[in-house]
N, CA, C and O atoms as a GROMACS GRO file, in nm:
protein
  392
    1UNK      N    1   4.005  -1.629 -18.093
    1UNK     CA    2   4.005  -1.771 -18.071
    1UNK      C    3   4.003  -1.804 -17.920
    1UNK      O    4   3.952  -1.905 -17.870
    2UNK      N    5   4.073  -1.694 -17.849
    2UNK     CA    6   4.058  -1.749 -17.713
    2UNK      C    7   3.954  -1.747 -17.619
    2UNK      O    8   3.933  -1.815 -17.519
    3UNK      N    9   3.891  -1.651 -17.675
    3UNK     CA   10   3.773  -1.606 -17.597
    3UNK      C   11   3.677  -1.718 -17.645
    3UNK      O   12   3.586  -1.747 -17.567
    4UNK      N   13   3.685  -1.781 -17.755
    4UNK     CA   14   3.569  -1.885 -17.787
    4UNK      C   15   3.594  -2.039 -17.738
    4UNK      O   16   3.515  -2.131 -17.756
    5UNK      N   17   3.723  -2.047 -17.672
    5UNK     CA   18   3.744  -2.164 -17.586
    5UNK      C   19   3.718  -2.103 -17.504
    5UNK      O   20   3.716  -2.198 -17.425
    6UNK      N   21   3.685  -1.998 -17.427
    6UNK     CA   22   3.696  -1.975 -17.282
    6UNK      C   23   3.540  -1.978 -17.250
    6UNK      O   24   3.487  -2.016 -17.146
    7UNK      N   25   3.482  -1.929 -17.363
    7UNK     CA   26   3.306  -1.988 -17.383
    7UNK      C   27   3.295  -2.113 -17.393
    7UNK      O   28   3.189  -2.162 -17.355
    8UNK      N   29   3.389  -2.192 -17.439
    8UNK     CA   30   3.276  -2.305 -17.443
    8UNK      C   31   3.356  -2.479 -17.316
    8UNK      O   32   3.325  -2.596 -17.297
    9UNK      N   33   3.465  -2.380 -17.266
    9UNK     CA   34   3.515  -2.554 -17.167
    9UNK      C   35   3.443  -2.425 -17.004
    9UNK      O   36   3.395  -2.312 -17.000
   10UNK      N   37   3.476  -2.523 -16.906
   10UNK     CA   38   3.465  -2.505 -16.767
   10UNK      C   39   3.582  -2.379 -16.775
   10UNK      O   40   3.658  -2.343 -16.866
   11UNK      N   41   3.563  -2.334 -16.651
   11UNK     CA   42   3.668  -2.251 -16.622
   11UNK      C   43   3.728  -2.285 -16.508
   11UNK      O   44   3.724  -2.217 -16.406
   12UNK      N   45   3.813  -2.443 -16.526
   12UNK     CA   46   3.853  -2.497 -16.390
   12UNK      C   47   4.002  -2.530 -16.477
   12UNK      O   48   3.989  -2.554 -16.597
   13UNK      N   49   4.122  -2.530 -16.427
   13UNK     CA   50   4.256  -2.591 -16.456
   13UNK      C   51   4.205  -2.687 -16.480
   13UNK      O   52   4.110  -2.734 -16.417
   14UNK      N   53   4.305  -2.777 -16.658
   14UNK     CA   54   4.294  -2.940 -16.657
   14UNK      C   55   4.348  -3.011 -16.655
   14UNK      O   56   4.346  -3.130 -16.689
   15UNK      N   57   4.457  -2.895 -16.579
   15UNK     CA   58   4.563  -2.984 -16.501
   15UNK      C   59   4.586  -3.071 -16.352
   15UNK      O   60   4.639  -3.176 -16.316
   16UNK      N   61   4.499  -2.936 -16.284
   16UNK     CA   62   4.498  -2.956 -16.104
   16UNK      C   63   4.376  -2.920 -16.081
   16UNK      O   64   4.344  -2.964 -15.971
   17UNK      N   65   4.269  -2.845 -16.145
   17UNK     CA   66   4.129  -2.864 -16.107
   17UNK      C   67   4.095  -2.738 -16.065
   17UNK      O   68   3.977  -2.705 -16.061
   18UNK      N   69   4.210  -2.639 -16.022
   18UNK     CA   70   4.178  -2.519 -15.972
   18UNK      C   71   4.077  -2.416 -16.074
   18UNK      O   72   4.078  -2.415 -16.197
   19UNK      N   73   3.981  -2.322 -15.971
   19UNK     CA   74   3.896  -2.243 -16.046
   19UNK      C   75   3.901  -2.158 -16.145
   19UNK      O   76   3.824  -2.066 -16.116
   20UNK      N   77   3.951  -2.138 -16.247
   20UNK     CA   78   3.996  -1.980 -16.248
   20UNK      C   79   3.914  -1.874 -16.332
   20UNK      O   80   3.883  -1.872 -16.451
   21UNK      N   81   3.894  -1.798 -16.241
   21UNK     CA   82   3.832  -1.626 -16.206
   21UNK      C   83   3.814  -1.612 -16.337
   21UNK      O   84   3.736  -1.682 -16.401
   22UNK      N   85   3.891  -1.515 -16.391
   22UNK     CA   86   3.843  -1.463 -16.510
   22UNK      C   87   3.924  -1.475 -16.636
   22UNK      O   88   4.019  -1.551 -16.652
   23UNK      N   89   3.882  -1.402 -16.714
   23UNK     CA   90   3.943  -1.457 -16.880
   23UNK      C   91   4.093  -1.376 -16.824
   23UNK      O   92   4.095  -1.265 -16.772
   24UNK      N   93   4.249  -1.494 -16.859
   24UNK     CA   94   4.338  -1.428 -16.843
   24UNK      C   95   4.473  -1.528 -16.968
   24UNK      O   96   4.499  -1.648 -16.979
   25UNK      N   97   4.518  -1.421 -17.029
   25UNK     CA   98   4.561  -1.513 -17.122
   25UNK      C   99   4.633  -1.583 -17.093
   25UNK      O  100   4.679  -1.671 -17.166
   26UNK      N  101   4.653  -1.568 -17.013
   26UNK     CA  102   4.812  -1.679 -16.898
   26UNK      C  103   4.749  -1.810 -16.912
   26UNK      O  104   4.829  -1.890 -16.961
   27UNK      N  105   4.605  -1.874 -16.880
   27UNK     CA  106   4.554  -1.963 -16.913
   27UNK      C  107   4.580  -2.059 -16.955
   27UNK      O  108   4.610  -2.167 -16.903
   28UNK      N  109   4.567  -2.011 -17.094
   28UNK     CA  110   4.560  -2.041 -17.251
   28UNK      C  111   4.725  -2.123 -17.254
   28UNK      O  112   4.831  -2.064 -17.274
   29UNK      N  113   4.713  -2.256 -17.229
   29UNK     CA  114   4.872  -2.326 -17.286
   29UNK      C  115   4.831  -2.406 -17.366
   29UNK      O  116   4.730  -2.477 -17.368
   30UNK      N  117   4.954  -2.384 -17.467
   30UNK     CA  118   4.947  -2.478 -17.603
   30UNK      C  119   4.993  -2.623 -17.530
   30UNK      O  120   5.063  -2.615 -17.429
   31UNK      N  121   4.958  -2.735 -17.574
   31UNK     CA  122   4.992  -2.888 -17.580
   31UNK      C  123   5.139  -2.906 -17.627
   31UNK      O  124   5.233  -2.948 -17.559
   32UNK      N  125   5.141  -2.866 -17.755
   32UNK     CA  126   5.316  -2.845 -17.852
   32UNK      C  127   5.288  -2.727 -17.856
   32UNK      O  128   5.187  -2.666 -17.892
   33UNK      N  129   5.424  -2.684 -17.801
   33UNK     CA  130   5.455  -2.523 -17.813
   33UNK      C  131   5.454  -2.463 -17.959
   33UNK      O  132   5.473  -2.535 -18.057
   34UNK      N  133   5.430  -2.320 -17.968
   34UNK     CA  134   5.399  -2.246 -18.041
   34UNK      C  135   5.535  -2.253 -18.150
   34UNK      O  136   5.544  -2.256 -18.273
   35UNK      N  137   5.620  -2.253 -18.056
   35UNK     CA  138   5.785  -2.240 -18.126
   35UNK      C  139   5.821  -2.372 -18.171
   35UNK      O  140   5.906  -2.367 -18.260
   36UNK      N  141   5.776  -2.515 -18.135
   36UNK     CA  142   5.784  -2.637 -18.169
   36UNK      C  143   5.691  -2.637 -18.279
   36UNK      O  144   5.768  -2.675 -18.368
   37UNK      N  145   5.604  -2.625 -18.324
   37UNK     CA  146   5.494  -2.618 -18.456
   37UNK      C  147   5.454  -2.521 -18.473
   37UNK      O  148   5.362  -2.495 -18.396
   38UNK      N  149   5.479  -2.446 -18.539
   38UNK     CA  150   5.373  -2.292 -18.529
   38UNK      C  151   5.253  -2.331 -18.625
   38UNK      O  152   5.158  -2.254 -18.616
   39UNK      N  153   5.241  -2.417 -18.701
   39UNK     CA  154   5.135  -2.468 -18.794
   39UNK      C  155   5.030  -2.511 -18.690
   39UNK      O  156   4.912  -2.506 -18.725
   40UNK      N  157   5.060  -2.550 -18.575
   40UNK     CA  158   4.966  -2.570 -18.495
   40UNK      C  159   4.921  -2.546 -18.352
   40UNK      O  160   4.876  -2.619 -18.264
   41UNK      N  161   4.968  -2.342 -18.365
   41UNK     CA  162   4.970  -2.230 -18.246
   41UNK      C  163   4.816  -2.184 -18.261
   41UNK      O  164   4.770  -2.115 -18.170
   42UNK      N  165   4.729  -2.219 -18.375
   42UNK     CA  166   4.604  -2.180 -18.332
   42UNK      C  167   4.494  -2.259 -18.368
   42UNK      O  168   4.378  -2.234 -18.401
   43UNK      N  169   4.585  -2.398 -18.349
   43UNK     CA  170   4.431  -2.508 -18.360
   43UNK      C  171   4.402  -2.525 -18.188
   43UNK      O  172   4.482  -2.532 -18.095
   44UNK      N  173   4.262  -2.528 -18.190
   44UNK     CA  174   4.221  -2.496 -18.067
   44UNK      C  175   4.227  -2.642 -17.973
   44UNK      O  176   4.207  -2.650 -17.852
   45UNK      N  177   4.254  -2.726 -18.046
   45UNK     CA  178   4.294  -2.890 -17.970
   45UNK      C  179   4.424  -2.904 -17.920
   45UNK      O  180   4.454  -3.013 -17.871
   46UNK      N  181   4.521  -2.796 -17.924
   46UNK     CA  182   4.601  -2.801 -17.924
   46UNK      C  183   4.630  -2.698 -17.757
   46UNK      O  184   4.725  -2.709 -17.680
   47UNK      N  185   4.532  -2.622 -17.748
   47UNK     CA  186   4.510  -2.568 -17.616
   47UNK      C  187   4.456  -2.622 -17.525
   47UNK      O  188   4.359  -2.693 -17.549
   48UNK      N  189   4.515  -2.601 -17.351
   48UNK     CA  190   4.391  -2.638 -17.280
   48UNK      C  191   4.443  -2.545 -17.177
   48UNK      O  192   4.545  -2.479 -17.163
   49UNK      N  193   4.317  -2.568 -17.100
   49UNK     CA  194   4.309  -2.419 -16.998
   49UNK      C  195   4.383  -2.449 -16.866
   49UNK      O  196   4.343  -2.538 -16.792
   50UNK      N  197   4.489  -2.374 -16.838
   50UNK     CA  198   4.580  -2.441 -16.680
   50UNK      C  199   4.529  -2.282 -16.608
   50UNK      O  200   4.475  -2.185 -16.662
   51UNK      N  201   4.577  -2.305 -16.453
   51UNK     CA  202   4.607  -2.220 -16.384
   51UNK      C  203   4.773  -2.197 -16.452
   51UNK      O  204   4.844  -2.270 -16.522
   52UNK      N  205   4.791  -2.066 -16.397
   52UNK     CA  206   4.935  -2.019 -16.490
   52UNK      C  207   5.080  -2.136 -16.388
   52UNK      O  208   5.187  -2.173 -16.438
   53UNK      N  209   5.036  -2.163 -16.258
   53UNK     CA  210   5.104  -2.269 -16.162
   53UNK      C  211   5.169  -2.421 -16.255
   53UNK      O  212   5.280  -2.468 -16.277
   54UNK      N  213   5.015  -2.462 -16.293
   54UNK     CA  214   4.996  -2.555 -16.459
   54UNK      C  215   5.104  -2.539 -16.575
   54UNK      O  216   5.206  -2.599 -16.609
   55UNK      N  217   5.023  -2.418 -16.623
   55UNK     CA  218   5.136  -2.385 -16.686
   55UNK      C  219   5.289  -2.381 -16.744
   55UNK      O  220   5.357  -2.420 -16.840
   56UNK      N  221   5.298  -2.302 -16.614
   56UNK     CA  222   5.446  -2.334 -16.567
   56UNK      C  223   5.553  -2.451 -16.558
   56UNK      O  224   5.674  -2.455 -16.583
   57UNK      N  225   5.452  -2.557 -16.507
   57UNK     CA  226   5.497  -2.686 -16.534
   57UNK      C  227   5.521  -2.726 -16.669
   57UNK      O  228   5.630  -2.750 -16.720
   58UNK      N  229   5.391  -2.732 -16.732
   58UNK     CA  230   5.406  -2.790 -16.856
   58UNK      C  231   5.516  -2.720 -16.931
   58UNK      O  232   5.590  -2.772 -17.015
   59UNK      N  233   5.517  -2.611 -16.894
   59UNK     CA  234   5.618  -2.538 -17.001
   59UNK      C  235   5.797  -2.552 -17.026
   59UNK      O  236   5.880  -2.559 -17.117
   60UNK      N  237   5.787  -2.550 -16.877
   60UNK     CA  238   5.918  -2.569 -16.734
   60UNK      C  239   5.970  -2.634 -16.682
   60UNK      O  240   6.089  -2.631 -16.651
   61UNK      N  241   5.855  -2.745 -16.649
   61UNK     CA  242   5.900  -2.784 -16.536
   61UNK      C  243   5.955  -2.941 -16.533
   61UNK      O  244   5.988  -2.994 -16.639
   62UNK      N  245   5.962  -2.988 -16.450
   62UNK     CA  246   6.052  -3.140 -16.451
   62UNK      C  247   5.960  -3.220 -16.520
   62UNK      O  248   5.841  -3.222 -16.488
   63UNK      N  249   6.012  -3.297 -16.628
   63UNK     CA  250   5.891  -3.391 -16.682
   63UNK      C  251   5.809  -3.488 -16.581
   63UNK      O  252   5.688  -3.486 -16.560
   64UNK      N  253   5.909  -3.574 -16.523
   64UNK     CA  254   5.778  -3.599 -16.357
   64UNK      C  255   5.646  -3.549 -16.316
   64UNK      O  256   5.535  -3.594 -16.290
   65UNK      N  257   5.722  -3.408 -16.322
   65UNK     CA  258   5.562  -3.327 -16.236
   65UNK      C  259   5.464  -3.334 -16.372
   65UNK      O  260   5.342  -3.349 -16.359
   66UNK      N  261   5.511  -3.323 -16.470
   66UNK     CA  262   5.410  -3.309 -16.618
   66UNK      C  263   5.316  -3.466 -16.617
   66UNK      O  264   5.203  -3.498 -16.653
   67UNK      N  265   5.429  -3.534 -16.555
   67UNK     CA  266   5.315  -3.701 -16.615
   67UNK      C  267   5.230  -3.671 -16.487
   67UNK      O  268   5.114  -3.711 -16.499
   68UNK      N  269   5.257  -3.615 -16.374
   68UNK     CA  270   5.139  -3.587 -16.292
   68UNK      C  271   5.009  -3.475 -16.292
   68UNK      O  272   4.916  -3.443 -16.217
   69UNK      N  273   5.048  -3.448 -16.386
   69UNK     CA  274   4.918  -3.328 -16.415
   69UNK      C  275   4.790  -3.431 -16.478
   69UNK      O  276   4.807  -3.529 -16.550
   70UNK      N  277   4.677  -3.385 -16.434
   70UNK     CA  278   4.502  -3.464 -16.487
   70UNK      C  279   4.522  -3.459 -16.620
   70UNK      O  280   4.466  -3.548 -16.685
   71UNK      N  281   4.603  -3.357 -16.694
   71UNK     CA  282   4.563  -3.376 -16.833
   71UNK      C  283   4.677  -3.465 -16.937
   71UNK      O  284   4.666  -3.509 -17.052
   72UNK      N  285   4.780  -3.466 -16.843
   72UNK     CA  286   4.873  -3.556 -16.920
   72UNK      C  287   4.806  -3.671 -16.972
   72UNK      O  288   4.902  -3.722 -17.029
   73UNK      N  289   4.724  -3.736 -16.991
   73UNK     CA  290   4.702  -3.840 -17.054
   73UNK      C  291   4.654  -3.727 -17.201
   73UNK      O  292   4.721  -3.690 -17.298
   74UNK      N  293   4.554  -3.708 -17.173
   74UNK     CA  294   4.533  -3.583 -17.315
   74UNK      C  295   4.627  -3.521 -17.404
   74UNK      O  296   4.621  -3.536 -17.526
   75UNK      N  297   4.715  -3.450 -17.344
   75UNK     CA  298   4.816  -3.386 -17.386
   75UNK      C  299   4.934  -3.461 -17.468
   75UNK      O  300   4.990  -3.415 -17.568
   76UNK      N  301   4.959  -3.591 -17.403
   76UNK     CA  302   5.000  -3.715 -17.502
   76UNK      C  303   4.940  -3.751 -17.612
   76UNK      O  304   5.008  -3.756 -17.715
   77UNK      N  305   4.812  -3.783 -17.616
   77UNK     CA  306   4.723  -3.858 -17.719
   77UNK      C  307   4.722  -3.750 -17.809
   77UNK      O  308   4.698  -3.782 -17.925
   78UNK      N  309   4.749  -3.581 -17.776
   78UNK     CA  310   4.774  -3.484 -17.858
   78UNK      C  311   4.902  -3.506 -17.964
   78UNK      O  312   4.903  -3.517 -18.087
   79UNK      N  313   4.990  -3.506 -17.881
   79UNK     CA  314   5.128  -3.493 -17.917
   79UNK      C  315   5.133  -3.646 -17.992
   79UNK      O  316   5.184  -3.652 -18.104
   80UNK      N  317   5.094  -3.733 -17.947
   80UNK     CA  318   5.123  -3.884 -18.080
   80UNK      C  319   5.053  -3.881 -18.177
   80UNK      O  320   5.092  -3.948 -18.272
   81UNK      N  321   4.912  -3.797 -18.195
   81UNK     CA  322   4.853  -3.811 -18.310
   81UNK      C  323   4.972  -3.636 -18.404
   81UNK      O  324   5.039  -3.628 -18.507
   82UNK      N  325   4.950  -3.574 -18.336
   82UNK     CA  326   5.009  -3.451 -18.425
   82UNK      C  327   5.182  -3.414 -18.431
   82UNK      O  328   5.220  -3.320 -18.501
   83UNK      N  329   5.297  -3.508 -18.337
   83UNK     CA  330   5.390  -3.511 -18.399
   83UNK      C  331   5.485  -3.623 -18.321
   83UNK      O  332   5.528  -3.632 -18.206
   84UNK      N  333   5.497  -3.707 -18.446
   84UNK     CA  334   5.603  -3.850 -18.398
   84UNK      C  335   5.699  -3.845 -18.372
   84UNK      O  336   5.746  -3.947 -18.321
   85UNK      N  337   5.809  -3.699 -18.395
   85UNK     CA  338   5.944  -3.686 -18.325
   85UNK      C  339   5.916  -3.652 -18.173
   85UNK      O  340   5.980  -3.701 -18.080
   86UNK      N  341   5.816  -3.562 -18.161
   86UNK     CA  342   5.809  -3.513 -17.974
   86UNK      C  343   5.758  -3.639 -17.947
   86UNK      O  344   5.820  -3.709 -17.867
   87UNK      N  345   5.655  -3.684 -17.999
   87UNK     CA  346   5.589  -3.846 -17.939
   87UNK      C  347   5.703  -3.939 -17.856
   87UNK      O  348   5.712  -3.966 -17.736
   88UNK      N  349   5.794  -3.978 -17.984
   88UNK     CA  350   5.906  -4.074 -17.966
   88UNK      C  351   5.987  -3.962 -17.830
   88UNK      O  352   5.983  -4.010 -17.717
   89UNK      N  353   6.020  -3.893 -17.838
   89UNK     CA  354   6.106  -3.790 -17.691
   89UNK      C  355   5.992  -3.825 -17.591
   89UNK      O  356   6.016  -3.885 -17.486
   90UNK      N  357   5.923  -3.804 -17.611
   90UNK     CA  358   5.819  -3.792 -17.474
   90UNK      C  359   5.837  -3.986 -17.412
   90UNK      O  360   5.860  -4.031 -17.300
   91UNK      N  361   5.813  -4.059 -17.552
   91UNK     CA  362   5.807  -4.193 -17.429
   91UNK      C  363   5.914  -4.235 -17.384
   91UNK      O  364   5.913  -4.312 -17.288
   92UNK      N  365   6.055  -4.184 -17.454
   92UNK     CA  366   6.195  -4.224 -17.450
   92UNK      C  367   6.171  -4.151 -17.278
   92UNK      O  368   6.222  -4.212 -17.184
   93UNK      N  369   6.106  -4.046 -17.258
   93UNK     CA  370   6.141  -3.977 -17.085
   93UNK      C  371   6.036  -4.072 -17.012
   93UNK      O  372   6.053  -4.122 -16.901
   94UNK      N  373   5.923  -4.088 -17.093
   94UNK     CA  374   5.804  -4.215 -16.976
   94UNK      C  375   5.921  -4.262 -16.939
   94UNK      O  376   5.963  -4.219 -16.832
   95UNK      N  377   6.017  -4.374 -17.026
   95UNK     CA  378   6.027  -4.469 -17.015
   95UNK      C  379   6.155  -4.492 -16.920
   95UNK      O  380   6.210  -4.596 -16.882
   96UNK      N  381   6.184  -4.332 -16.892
   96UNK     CA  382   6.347  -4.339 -16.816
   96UNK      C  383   6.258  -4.289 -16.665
   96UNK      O  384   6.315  -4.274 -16.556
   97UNK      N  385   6.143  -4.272 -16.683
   97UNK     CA  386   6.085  -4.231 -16.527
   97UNK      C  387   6.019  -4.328 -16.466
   97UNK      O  388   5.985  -4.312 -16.349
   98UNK      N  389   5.991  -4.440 -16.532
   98UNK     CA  390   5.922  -4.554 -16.487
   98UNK      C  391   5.997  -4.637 -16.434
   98UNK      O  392   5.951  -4.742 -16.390
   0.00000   0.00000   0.00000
């Protein structure tokens, strides 16, 4: 599965834009974690391609830096169509960062 997203988007972060080199599974971050839905660890809408820096954030890091990543608007419209408890957490934090 991964190799057939890695055929068919850019090979640029869609988070920060950076290039990246070659097929590395570090890449590959789920939208809702694997351990938060596992029903939906290998729908491929559910991936998008970061530098592992990206990554890190999304995974890690302060929700702040997450609403600043290019793909946070995406990664939302993910998470409200495919699950209304993280949805509702996620705007309850918009709404304490705004």
């Amino acid at each position: 599965m991964f190799e057939d997203i890695w055929a068919k988007k850019a090979h640029v972060c869609e988070s920060c834009g950076k290039h990246l080199r070659e097929f590395n599974v570090s890449y590959f971050s789920h939208i809702i974690a694997k351990g938060v839905r596992k029903d939906l660890r290998l729908d491929p809408d559910n991936i998008v391609l970061e530098c592992v820096d990206c990554h890190n954030t999304w995974g890690n890091g302060k929700f702040k830096d997450k609403m600043l990543q290019h793909s946070w608007e995406r990664k939302l419209a993910y998470i409200a169509a495919n699950d209304k408890e993280l949805y509702a957490k996620y705007t309850f934090l918009i709404d304490k960062h705004l």
